[in-house]
C-alpha positions as CSV (number, residue, x, y, z in Angstrom):
1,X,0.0,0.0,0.0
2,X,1.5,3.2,-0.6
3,X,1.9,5.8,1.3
4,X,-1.0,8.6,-0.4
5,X,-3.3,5.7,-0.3
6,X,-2.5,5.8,3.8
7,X,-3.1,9.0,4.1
8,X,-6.0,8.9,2.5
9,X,-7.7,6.3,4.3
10,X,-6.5,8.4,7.3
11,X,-8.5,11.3,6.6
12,X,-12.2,8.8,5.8
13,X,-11.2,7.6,8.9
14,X,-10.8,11.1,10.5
15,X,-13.8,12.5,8.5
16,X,-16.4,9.7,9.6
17,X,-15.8,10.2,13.4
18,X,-16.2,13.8,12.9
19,X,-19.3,12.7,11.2
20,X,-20.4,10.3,14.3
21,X,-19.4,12.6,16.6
22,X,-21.5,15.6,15.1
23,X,-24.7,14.3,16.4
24,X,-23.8,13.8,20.0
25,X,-24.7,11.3,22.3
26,X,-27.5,9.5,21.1
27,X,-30.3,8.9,23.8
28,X,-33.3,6.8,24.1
29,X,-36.7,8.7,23.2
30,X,-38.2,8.0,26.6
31,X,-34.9,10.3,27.8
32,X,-34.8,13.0,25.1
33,X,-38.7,13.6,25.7
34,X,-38.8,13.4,30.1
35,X,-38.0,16.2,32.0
36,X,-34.3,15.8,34.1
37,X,-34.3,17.0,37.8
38,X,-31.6,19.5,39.0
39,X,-30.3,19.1,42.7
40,X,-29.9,21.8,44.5
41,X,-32.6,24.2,42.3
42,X,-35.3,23.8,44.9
43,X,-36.1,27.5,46.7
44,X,-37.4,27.2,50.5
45,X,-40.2,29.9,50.8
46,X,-39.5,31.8,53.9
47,X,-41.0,35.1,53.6
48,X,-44.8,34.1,55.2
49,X,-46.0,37.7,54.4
50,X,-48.1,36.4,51.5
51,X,-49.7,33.8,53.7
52,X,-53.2,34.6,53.3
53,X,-53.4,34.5,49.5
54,X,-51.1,31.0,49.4
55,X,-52.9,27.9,48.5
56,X,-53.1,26.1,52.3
57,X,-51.0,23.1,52.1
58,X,-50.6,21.8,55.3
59,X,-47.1,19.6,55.9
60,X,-45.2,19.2,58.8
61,X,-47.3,20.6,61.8
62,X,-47.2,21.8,65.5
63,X,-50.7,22.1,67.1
64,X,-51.2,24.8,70.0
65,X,-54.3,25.3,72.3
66,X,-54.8,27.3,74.9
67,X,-57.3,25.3,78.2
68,X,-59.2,28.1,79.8
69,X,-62.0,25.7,81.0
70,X,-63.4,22.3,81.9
71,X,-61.0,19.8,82.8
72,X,-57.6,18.4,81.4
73,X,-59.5,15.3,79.7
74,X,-61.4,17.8,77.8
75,X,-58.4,19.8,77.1
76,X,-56.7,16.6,75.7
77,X,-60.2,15.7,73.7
78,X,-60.2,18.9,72.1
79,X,-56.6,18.7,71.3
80,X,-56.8,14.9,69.6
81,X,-59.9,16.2,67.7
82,X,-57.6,18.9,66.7
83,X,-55.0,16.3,65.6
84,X,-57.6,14.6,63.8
85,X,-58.2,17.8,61.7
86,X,-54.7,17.9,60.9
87,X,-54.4,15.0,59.6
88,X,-57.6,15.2,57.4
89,X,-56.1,18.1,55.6
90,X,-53.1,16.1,54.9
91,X,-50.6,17.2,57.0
92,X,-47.9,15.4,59.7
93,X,-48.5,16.5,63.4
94,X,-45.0,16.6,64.8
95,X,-45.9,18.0,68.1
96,X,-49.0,19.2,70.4
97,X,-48.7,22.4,72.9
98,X,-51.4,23.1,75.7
99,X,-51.2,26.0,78.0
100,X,-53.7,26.6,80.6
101,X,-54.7,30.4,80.9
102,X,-57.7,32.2,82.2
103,X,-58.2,33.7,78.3
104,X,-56.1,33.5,75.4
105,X,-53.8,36.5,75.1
106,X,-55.1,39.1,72.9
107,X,-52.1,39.9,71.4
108,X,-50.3,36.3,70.6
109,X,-53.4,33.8,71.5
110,X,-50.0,32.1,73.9
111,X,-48.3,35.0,75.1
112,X,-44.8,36.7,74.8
113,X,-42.8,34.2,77.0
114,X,-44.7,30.9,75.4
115,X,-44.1,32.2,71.6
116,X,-40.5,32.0,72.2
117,X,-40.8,28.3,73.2
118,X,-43.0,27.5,70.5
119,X,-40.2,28.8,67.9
120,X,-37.8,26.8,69.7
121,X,-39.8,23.5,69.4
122,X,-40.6,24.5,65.4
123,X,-37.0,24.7,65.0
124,X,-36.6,22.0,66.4
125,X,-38.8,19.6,64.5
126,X,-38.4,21.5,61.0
127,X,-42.0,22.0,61.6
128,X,-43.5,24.4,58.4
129,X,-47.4,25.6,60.1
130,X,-48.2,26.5,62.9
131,X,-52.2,25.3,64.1
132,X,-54.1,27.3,66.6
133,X,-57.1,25.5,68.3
134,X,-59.3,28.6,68.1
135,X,-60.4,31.4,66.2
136,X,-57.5,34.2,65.8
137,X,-58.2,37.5,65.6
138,X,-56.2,38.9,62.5
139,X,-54.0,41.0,65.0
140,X,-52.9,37.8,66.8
141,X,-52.5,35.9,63.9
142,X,-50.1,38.9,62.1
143,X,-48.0,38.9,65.4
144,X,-47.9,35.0,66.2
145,X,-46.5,34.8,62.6
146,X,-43.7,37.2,62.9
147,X,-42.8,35.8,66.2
148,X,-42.6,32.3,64.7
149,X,-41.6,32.9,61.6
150,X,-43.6,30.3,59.8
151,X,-47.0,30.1,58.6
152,X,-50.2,30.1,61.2
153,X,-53.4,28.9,61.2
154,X,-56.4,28.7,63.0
155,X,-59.4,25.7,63.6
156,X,-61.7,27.9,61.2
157,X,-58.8,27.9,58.6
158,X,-58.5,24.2,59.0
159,X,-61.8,23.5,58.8
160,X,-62.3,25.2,55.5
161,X,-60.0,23.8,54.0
162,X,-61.1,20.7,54.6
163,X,-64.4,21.3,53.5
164,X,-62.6,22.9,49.8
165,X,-61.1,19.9,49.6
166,X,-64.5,17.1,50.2
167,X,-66.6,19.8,48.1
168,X,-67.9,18.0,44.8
169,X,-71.4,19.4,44.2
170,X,-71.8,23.4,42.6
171,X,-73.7,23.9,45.6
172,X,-71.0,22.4,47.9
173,X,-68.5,24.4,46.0
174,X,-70.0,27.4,46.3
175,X,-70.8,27.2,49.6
176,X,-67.4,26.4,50.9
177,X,-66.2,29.3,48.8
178,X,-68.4,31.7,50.6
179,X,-67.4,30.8,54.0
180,X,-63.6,31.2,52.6
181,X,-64.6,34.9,51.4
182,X,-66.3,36.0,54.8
183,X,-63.5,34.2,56.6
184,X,-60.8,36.1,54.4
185,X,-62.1,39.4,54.2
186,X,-61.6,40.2,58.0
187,X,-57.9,39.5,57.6
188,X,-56.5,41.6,54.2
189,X,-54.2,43.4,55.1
190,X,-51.6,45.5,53.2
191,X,-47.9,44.1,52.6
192,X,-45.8,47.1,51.6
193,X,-46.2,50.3,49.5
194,X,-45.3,48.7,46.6
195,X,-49.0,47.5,46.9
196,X,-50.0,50.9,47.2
197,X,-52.3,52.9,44.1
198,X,-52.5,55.9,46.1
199,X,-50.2,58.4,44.0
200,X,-48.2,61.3,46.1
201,X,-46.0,63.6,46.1
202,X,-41.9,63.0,44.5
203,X,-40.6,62.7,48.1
204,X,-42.9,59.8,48.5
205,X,-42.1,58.3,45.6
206,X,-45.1,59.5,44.1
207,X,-45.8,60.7,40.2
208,X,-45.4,64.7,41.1
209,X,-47.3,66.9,40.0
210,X,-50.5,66.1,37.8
211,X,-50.1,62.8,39.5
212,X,-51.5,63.3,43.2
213,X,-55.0,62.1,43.9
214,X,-57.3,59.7,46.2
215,X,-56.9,56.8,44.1
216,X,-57.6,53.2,45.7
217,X,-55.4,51.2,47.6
218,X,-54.2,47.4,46.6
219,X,-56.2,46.7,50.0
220,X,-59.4,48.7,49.3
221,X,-59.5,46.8,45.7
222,X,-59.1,43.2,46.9
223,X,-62.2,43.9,49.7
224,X,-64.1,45.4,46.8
225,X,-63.7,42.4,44.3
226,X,-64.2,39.9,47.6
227,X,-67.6,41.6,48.0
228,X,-68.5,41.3,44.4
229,X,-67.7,37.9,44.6
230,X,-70.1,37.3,48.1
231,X,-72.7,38.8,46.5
232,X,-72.3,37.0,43.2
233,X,-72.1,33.6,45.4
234,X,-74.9,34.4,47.0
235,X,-77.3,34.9,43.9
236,X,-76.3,32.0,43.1
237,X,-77.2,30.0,46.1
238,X,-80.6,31.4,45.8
239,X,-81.0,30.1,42.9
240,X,-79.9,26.4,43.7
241,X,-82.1,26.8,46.5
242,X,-85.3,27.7,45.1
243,X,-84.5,24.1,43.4
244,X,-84.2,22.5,46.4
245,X,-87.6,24.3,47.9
246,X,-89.6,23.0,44.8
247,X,-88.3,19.4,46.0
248,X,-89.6,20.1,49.4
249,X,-92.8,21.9,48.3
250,X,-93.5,18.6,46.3
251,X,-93.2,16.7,49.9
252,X,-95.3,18.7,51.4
253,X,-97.8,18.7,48.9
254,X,-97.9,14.8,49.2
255,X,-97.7,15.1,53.1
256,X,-94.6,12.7,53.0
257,X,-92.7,12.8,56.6
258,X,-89.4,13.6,56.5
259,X,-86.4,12.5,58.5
260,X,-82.8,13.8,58.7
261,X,-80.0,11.8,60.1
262,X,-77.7,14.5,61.9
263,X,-75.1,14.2,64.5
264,X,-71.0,14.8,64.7
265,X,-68.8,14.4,62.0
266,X,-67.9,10.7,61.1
267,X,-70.3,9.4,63.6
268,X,-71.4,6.9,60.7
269,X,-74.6,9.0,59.2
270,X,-74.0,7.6,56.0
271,X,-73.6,4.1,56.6
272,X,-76.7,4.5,58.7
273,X,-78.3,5.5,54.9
274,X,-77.0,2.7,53.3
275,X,-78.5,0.7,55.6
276,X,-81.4,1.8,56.0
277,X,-82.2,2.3,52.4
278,X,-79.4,1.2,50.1
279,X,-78.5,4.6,48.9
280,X,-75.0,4.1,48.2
281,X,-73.4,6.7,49.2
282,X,-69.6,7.5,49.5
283,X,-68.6,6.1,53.1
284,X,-65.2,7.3,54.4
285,X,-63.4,7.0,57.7
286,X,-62.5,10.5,57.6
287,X,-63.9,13.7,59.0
288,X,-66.3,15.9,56.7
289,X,-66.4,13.0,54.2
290,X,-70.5,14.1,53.3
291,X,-71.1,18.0,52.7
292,X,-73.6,16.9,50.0
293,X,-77.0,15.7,51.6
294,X,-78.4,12.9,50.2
295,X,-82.5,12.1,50.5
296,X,-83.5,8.8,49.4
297,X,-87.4,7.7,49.9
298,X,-88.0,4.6,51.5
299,X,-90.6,3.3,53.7
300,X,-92.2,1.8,56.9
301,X,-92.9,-1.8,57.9
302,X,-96.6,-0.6,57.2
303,X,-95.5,0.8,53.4
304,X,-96.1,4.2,54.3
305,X,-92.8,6.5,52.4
306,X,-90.7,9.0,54.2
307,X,-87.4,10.5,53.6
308,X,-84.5,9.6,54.9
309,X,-81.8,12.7,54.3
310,X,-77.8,12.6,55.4
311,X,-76.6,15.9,56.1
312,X,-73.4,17.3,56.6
313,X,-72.0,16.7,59.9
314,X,-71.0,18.7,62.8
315,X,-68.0,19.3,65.2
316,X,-67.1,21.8,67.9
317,X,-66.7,25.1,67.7
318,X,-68.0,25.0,63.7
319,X,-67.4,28.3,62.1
320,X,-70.0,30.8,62.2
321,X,-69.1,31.6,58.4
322,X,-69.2,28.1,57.9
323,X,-72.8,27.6,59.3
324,X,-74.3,30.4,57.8
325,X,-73.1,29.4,54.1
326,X,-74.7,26.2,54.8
327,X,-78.2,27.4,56.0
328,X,-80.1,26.2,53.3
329,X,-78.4,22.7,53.3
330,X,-79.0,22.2,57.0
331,X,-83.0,23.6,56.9
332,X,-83.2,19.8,55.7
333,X,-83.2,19.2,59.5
334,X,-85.4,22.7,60.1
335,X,-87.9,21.4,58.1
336,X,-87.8,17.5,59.3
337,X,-90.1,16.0,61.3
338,X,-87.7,13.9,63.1
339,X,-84.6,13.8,63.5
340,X,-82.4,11.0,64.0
341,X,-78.9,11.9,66.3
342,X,-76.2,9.7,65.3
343,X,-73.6,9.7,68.1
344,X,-70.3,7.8,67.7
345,X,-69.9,5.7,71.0
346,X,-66.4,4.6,70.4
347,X,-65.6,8.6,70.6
348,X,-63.4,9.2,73.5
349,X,-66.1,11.9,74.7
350,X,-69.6,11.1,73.4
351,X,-71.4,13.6,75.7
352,X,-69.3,16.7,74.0
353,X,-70.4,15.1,70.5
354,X,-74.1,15.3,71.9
355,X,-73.4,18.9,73.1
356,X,-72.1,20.2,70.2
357,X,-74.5,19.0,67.8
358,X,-77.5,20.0,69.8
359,X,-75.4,23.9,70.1
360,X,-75.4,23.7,66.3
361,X,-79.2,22.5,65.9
362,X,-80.3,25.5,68.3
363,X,-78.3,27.8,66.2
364,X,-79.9,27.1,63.1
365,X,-83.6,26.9,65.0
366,X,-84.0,23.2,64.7
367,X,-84.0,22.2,68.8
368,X,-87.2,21.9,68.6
369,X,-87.9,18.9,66.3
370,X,-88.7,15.8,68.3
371,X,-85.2,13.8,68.2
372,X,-84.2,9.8,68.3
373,X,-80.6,10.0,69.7
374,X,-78.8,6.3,68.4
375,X,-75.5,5.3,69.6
376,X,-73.7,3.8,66.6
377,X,-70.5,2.0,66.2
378,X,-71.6,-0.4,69.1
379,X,-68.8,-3.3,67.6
380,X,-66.1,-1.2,68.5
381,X,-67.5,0.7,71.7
382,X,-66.1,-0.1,75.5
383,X,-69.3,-1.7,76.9
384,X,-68.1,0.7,80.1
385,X,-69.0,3.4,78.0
386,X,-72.1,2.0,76.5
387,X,-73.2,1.4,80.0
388,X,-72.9,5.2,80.9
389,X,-74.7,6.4,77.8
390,X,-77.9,4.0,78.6
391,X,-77.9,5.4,81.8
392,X,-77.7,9.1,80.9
393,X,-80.1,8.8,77.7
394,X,-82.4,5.9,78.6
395,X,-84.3,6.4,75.3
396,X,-81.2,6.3,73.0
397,X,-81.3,3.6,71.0
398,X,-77.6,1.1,70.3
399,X,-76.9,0.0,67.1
400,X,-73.9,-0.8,64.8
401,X,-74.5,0.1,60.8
402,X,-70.9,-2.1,60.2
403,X,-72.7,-5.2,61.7
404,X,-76.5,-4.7,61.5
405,X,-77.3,-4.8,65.1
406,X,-79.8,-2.5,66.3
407,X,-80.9,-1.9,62.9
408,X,-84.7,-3.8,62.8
409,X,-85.2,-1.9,66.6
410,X,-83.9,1.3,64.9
411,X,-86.3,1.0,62.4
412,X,-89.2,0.2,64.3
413,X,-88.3,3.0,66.2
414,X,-88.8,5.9,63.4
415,X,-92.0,3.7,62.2
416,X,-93.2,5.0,65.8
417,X,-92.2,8.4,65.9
418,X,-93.2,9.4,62.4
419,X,-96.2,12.0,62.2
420,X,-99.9,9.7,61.6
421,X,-102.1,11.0,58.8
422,X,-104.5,13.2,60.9
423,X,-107.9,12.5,59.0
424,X,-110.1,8.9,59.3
425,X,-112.2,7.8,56.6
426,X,-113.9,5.3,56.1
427,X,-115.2,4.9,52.5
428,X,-116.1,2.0,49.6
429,X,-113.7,3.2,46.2
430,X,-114.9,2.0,43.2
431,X,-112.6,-0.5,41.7
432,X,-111.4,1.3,38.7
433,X,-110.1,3.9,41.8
434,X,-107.2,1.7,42.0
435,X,-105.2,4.6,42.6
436,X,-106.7,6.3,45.4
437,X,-106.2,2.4,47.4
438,X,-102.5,2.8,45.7
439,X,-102.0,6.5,47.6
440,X,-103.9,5.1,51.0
441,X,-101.1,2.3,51.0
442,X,-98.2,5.2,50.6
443,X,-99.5,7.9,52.1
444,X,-101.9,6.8,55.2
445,X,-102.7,4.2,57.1
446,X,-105.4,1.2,56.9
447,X,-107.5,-0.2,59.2
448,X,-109.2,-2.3,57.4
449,X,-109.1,-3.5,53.7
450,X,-112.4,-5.4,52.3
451,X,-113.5,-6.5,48.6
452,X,-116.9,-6.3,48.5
453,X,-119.4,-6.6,45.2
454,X,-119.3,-2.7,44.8
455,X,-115.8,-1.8,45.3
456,X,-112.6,-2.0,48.2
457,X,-114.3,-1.0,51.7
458,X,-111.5,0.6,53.3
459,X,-110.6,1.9,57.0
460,X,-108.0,4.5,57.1
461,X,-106.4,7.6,58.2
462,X,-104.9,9.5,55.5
463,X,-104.0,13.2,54.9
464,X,-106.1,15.9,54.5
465,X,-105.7,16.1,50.5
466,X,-106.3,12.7,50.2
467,X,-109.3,12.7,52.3
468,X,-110.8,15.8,50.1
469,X,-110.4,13.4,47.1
470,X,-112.3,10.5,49.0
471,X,-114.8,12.7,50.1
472,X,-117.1,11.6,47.2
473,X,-117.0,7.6,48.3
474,X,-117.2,8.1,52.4
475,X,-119.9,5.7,54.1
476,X,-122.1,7.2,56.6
477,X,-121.0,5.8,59.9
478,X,-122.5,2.2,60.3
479,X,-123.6,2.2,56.8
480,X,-122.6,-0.8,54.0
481,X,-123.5,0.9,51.0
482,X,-122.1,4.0,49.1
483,X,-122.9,7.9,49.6
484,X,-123.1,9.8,46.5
């Protein structure tokens, strides 16, 4: 081989890994399409000033409540429910803080001395929130967080944000929203005059001359839009409730008795449905899992219909806000004419479920409706307790909607509390009147049922619109043949 031939072989050689090496490194198409984490790019957020309009995203936690009253088991109660809150929203408790005081401190809910310990112990743990067991005034909450130095927030705060999270209906939605709006709109506050659309003079850093006027502040214009958006909320409820009223004004009009199953949050309402009637619903072990209610028609051992409604349930200390943005969902147990009190006996403190459910019912007006109080989760109950709760509510019924037990006594029960048709007839319908025996079997209450040559002799108590449409077929008393 000579030696241009070399050379030139040489240079192919050189030119085809230039050629190889002009397209790079070659990579699979699962790698040249994914996304590639860099370490160390990730930016702690550490100025909390902005805390209000962040998304709440609850991580690693520190709870803090203040005992002012009752004893410490109630104090620890309230403090596990608290817990319990936590984790619903999807955070980690690290640690839990109770100080006894006469009255929280009005300026840091703790007070000077115990702020400083609680930012030792959040150091400490790494811990990112901060959860007050009360309602913070916006002053309290502005000064706990620039003590602490992380985010804080309070049981109403929680709470919400829970309930934005189970929210699935329109209605739910906006409902929840509104609470958030009312809640919010006590605690704007201004961050800096950068935020500021109040022009001034040069030596405030204003536009000069020409430039000076009133104008609106950043603060002024977030309240504004916040109130357009209550109001808009609002009209919309009304709307979705006039829905709900023609559902109820069609009850009425067929005298249908109505029940509502209320009681404390994940006491087992819905499973109490689902038994009773099938329904279906969603069934969680979590707090807040229904804020949807649910009626489903079913009946008595007699075939009379009712309703049966789940509402949403309650828990202590539930947010004004919260309460009144869910009037018309919780008239369901206004306008009921029974309701039945689920009460979750495995609790660790049934009697303050009972207490603050019946708080809640005389807030919204309905302490008056006659009431069927049922202990439920009996399987998993201390009989000790059981024991206790017999004694204090003799009428309280026990029953387990896991298991089934109770469940035929429970429904007996409602059979015997249920409003009777006020009105008895007695009356011989024609045959081809098949309906009005049809309506007597779902809507009243017979007596007596007889086929006779002229028609179905019936005995019954029925409502007063069904008696009106009788009226033409009543028997004289003692008499066998019909009245025209």
């Amino acid at each position: 081989m000579t030696e241009r031939s070399t050379n030139l072989q040489s240079d192919r050689a050189t030119d085809f890994e230039a050629e190889v090496n002009y397209d790079g490194e070659q990579l699979d198409l699962a790698d040249r399409i994914s996304l590639r984490r860099v370490a160390g790019m990730s930016t702690e957020l550490t100025d909390i000033t902005e805390v209000e309009y962040r998304q709440l995203q609850l991580e690693r936690v520190v709870l803090v409540s203040v005992w002012t009253s009752g004893s410490q088991v109630d104090a620890d109660n309230s403090l596990a429910e608290l817990k319990l809150l936590s984790e619903t929203a999807g955070s980690e408790v690290l640690e839990g803080l109770v100080q006894r005081r006469d009255r929280p401190d009005p300026a840091t809910y703790i007070g000077s001395g115990k702020v400083a310990e609680l930012r030792e112990v959040v150091v400490a743990t790494g811990a990112d929130t901060v959860i007050c067991d009360g309602e913070l005034a916006p002053a309290q909450l502005r000064k706990l967080e620039d003590k602490v130095k992380v985010k804080v927030i309070d049981r109403t705060a929680l709470i919400l944000d829970i309930f934005a999270q189970h929210a699935k209906s329109a209605e739910g939605k906006a409902q929840v929203e509104l609470a958030q709006l009312q809640y919010l709109k006590q605690r704007l506050r201004g961050w800096g005059g950068n935020l500021s659309r109040q022009a001034g003079g040069r030596t405030s850093g204003g536009a000069g001359i020409g430039g000076r006027g009133p104008g609106e502040t950043k603060l002024e214009t977030d309240r504004r839009r916040i109130n357009t958006r209550i109001a808009r909320l609002r009209a919309e409820l009304r709307e979705m409730d006039s829905t709900r009223e023609t559902k109820r004004a069609e009850r009425r009009r067929n005298k249908i008795p109505s029940v509502a199953l209320v009681g404390y949050t994940n006491a087992g309402k819905s499973s109490l449905l689902n038994r009773l009637t099938g329904a279906g619903v969603l069934v969680e072990d979590a707090l807040f899992a229904t804020l949807d209610p649910t009626t489903r028609r079913t009946q008595t051992a007699d075939s009379r219909d009712f309703t049966l409604t789940d509402t949403v349930g309650f828990v202590r200390h539930l947010p004004h806000d919260l309460v009144e943005a869910f009037r018309s969902t919780l008239e369901e147990s206004v306008l009921a004419d029974l309701l039945v009190h689920v009460v979750d006996g495995s609790d660790p403190d049934p009697q303050g479920q009972i207490e603050a459910v019946r708080e809640v019912l005389r807030e919204i007006g309905a302490d008056q409706v006659p009431e069927q109080l049922v202990i439920n989760k009996a399987d998993r109950a201390d009989p000790a307790t059981l024991t206790v709760l017999r004694h204090q509510f003799p009428d309280a019924l026990v029953v387990s909607a896991r298991t089934g037990a109770g469940i035929e006594e429970l429904q007996s029960r409602i059979d015997e509390r249920l409003p009777r048709p006020g009105v008895e007839v007695q009356a011989l319908v024609p045959y081809e009147r098949g309906d009005l025996i049809n309506r007597i079997h779902h809507e009243g209450e017979f007596d007596k049922l007889e086929h006779t040559a002229q028609g179905t002799l019936v005995v019954a108590r029925v409502h007063e619109g069904l008696a009106a449409e009788l009226s033409s077929f009543l028997l004289s008393e003692g008499a066998d043949t019909l009245v025209r």
